[in-house]
TITOR-685714 format. One record per residue (C-alpha): residue in one letter; x negated, y negated, z negated. Coordinates in steps of 0.2 Angstrom, whole numbers, plus 5000, padded with zeros to 4 digits. Example, Ala and Ser with C-alpha at 12.3 -4.5 7.8 and 13.67 -1.06 7.14 Angstrom:
(A,(4938,5022,4961))
(S,(4932,5005,4964))
This chain:
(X,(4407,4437,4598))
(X,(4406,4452,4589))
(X,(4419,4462,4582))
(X,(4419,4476,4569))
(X,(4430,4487,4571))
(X,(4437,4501,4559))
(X,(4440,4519,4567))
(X,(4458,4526,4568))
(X,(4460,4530,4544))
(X,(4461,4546,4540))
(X,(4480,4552,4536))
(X,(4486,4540,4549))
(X,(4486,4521,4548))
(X,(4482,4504,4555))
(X,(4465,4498,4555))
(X,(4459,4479,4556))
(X,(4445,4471,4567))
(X,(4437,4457,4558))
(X,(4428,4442,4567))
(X,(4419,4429,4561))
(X,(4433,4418,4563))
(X,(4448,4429,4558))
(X,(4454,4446,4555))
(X,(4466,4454,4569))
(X,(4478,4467,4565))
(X,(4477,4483,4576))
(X,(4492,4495,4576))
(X,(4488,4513,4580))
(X,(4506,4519,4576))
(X,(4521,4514,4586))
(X,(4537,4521,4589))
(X,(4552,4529,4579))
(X,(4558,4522,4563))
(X,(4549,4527,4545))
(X,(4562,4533,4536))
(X,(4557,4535,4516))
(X,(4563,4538,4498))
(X,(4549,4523,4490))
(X,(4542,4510,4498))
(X,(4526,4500,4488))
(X,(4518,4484,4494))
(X,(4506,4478,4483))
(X,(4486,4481,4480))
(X,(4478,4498,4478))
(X,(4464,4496,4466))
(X,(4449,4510,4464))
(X,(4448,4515,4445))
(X,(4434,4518,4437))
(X,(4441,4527,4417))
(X,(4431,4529,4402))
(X,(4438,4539,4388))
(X,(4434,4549,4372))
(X,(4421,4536,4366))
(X,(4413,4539,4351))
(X,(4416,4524,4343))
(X,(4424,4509,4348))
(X,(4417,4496,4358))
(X,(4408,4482,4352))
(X,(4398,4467,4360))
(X,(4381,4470,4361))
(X,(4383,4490,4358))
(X,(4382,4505,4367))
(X,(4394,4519,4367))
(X,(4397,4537,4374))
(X,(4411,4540,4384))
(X,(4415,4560,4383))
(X,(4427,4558,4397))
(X,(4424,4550,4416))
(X,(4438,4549,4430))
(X,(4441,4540,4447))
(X,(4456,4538,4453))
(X,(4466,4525,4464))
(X,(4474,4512,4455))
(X,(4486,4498,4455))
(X,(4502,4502,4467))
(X,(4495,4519,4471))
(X,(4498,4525,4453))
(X,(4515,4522,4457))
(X,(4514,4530,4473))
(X,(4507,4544,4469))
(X,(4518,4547,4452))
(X,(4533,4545,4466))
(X,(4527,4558,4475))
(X,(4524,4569,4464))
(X,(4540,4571,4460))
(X,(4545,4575,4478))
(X,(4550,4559,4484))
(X,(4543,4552,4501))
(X,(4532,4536,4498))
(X,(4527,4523,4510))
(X,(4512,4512,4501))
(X,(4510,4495,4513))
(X,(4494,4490,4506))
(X,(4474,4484,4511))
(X,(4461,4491,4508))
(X,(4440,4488,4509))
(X,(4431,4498,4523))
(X,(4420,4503,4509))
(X,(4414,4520,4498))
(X,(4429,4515,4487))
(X,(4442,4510,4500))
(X,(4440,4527,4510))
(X,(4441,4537,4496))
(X,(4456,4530,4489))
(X,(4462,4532,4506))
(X,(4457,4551,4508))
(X,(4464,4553,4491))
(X,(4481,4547,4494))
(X,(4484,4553,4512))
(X,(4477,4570,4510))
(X,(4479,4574,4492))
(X,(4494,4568,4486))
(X,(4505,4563,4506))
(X,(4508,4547,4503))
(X,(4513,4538,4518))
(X,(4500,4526,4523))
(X,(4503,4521,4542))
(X,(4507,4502,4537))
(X,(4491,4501,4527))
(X,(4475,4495,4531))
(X,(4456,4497,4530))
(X,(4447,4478,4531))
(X,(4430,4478,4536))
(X,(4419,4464,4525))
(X,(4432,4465,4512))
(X,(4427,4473,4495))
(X,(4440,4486,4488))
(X,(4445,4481,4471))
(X,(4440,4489,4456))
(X,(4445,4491,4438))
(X,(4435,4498,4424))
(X,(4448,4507,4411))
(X,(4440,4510,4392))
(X,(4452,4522,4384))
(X,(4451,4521,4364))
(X,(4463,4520,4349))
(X,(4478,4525,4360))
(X,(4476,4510,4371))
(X,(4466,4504,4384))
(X,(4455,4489,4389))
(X,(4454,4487,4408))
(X,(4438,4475,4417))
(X,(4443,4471,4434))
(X,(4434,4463,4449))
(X,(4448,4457,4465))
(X,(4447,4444,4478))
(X,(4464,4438,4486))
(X,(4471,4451,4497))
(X,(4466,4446,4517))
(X,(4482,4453,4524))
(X,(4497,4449,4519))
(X,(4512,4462,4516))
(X,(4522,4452,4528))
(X,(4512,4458,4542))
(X,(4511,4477,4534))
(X,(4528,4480,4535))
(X,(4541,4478,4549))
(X,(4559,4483,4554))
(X,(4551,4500,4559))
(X,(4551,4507,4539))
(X,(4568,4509,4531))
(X,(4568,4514,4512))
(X,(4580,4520,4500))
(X,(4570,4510,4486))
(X,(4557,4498,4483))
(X,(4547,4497,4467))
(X,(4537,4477,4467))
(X,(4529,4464,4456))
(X,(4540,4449,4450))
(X,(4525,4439,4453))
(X,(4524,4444,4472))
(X,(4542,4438,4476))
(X,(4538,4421,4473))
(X,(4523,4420,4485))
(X,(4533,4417,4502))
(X,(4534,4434,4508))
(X,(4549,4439,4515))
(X,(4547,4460,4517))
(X,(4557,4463,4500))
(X,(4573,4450,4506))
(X,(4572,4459,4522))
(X,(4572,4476,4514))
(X,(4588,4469,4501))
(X,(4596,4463,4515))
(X,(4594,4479,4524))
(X,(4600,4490,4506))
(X,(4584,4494,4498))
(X,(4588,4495,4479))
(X,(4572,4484,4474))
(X,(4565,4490,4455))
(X,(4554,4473,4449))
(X,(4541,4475,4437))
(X,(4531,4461,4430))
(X,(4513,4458,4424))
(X,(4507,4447,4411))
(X,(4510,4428,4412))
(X,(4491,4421,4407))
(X,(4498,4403,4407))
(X,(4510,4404,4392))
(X,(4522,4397,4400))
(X,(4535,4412,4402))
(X,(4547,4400,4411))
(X,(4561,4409,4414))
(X,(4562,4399,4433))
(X,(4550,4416,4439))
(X,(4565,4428,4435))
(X,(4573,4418,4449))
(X,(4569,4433,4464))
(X,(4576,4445,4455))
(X,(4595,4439,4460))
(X,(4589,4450,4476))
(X,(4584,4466,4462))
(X,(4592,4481,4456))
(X,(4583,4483,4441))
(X,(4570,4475,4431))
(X,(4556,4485,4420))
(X,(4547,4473,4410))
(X,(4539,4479,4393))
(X,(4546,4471,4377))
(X,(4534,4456,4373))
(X,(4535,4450,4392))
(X,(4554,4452,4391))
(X,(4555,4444,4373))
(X,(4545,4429,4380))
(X,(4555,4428,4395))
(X,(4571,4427,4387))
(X,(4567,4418,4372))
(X,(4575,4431,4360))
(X,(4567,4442,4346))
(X,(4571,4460,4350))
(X,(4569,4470,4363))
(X,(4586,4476,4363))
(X,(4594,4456,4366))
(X,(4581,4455,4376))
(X,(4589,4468,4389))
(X,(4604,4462,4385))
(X,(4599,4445,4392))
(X,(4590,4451,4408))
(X,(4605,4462,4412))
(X,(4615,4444,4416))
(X,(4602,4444,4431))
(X,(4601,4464,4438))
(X,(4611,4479,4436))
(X,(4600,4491,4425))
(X,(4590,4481,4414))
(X,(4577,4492,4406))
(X,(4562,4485,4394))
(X,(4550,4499,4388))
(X,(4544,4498,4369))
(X,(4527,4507,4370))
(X,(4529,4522,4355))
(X,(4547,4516,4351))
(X,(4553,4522,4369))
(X,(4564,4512,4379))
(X,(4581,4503,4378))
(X,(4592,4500,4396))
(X,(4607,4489,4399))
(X,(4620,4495,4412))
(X,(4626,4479,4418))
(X,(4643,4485,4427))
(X,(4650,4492,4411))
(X,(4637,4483,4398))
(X,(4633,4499,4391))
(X,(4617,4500,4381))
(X,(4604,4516,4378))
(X,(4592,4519,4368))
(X,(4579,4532,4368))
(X,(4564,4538,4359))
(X,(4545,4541,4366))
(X,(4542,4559,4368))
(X,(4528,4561,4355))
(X,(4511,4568,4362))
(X,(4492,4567,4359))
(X,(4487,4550,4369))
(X,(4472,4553,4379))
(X,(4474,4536,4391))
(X,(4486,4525,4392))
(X,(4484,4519,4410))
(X,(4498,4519,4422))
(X,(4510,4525,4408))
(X,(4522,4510,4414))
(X,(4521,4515,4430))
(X,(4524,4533,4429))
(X,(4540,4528,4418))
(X,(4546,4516,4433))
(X,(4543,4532,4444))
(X,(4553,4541,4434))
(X,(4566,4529,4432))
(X,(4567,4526,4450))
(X,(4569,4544,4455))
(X,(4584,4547,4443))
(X,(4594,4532,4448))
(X,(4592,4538,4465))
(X,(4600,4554,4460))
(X,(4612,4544,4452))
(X,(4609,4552,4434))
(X,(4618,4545,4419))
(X,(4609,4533,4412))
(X,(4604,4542,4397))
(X,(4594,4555,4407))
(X,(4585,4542,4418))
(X,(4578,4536,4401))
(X,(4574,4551,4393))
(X,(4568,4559,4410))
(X,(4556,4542,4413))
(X,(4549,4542,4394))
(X,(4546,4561,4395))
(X,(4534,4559,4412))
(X,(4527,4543,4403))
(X,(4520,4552,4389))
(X,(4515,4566,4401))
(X,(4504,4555,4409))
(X,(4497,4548,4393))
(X,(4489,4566,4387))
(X,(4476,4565,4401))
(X,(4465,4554,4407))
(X,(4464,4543,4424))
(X,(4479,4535,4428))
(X,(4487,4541,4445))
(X,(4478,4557,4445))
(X,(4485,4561,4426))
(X,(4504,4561,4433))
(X,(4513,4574,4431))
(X,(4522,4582,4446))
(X,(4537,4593,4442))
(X,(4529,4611,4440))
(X,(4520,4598,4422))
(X,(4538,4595,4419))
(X,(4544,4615,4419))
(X,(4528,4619,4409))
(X,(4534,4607,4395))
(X,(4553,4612,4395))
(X,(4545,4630,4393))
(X,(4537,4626,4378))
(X,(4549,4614,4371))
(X,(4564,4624,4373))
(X,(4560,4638,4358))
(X,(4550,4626,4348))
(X,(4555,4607,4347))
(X,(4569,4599,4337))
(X,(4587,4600,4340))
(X,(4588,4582,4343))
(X,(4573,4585,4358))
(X,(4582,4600,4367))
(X,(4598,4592,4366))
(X,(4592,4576,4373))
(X,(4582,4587,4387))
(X,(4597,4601,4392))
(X,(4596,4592,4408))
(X,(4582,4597,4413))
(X,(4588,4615,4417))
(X,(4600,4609,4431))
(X,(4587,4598,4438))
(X,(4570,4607,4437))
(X,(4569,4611,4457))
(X,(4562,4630,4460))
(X,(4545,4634,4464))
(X,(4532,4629,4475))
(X,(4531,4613,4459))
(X,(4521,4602,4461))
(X,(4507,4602,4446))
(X,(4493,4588,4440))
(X,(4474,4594,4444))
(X,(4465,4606,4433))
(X,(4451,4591,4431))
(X,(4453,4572,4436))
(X,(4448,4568,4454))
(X,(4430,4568,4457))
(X,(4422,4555,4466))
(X,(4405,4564,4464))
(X,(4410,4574,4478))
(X,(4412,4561,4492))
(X,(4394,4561,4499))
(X,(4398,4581,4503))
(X,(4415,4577,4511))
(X,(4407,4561,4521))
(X,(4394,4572,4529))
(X,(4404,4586,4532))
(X,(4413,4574,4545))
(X,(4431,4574,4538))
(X,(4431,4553,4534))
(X,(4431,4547,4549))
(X,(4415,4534,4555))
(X,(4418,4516,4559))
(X,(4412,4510,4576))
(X,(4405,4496,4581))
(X,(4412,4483,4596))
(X,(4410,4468,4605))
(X,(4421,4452,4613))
């Protein structure tokens, strides 16, 4: 019988052999235990953004897009938007042994140091892909994905300890166990969820997060969940189940319920020109997640999570528009001399907290996959190679 079988990734990782029958895990990395800040189990998606159209879309029109950028998607915006700001990130995730997949993979091991040894490359497997149109401030996203062929159970083991897990609500009800483990073991988990195409809303799904820290959900998917008609009752309600209930409100900001004490927080967005709104939720979560584990007050998590949110909006392409620390200073900079009383007030933090230089900063230009054809020839993605049983 004949076996595929994917070389040793770039950037260090597992590979999987694919028979006709089944596909067998193979684990190159073995040993000590991964210790990290972030740990992400979920799908890494390659996107494809289109932005400053012309005109809005319409069926059965053409339009001209004034921007193009790839960038990896799905849980790798928020593993690149967590590493960006200096926290060590272990993404657990599969991915297709195809142009996409390997650049996605490249991308995220060499360019941005994401920890990718309990990911995969799946030979036969097509790498999923969204198409992102950016116009009138929002976004409309096209996306092609089969069911993932490995799940996280077998990804991740007692070998990787992390400080914190960001995960979808919808992937705790599943029958995967990694998350209770890693709860069990004192990961703070920060649940996000996704919208519920049913209709249903049924608040029975909020069940798994007994096992979180916080929850994120924007404000019509916590309105629906709780049955209430404000964002604000709404976090009020989900913060009965976690400890920091935060629901983010778009261009109104965000409001957070501190459980313990039952505090509530309300900030404002930071207003900017919006280029693209992709991944702005999970650069927030990033954000959020990074504060908490510096144990800020509750205020600055906010403030800090909807200033790097509306960062990331001011450029196109997702992951590759999040903004690292040295994007941080460079606003503070100009903000300090120049904004309202209200905004340096709310951002005096920032001068105790901005780490000193080498800061990280975004790209000059949106990562180019127009360049891969050079970078596979010159030899540094690595060649399958071909087997037999």
């Amino acid at each position: 019988m004949n076996n595929y079988v994917q070389s040793y990734p770039l950037g260090g990782g597992r590979a999987i052999a694919n028979t006709e029958r089944e596909h067998r895990r193979e684990t190159f990395v073995t040993g000590a235990k991964v210790d990290v800040d972030v740990m992400l189990a979920a799908p890494v998606f390659f996107d494809l953004v289109l932005s400053d159209l012309d005109v809005t879309p319409r069926p059965g029109t053409e339009v001209r897009a004034g921007a193009l950028s790839a960038s990896p998607g799905g849980s790798a915006t928020v593993a690149v938007a967590t590493s960006r700001l200096g926290l060590r990130t272990l993404l657990a995730a599969p991915l297709g042994d195809d142009v996409y997949g390997r650049w996605c993979w490249e991308f995220l091991a060499n360019e941005e140091n994401i920890d990718l040894h309990s990911s995969v490359l799946v030979p036969g497997w097509a790498t999923p892909v969204t198409v992102s149109i950016a116009a009138d401030g929002d976004r409309t996203m096209v996306t092609r994905h089969d069911p993932s062929p490995v799940p996280a159970d077998d990804l991740l083991d007692d070998q990787v300890a992390a400080r914190a897990a960001l995960i979808e609500l919808g992937g705790m009800s599943d029958g995967e166990a990694w998350w209770q483990r890693a709860a069990a073991a004192g990961t703070q988990l920060f649940a996000d969820t996704g919208w519920d195409s049913t209709g249903r809303w049924d608040p029975a799904d909020l069940d798994p997060l007994a096992s979180c820290f916080a929850f994120t959900p924007n404000a019509t998917e916590a309105m629906a969940y709780t049955r209430t008609d404000s964002p604000s009752a709404a976090a009020r309600v989900l913060a009965d189940r976690v400890p920091l209930a935060v629901v983010t409100c778009g261009v109104d900001g965000a409001i957070g319920v501190d459980a313990a004490n039952g505090r509530e927080v309300a900030v404002p967005a930071v207003p900017v020109d919006i280029g693209d709104a992709t991944g702005a939720g999970d650069v927030f979560r990033a954000a959020l997640l990074l504060g908490t584990l510096r144990e800020w007050p509750l205020e600055q998590r906010l403030a800090f999570a909807a200033l790097c949110a509306a960062l990331a909006v001011e450029r196109p392409g997702g992951a590759v528009a999040a903004p690292g620390w040295g994007d941080i200073a460079d606003w503070w900079t100009r903000t300090d001399d120049t904004a309202a009383r209200e905004v340096r007030a709310r951002y005096e933090f920032l001068t105790d907290v901005l780490p000193c230089e080498p800061r990280r900063r975004r790209s000059p230009r949106a990562a180019a996959f127009s360049d891969y054809p050079a970078r596979t020839a010159a030899g540094s993605i690595p060649a399958p190679q071909k087997g037999t049983s």
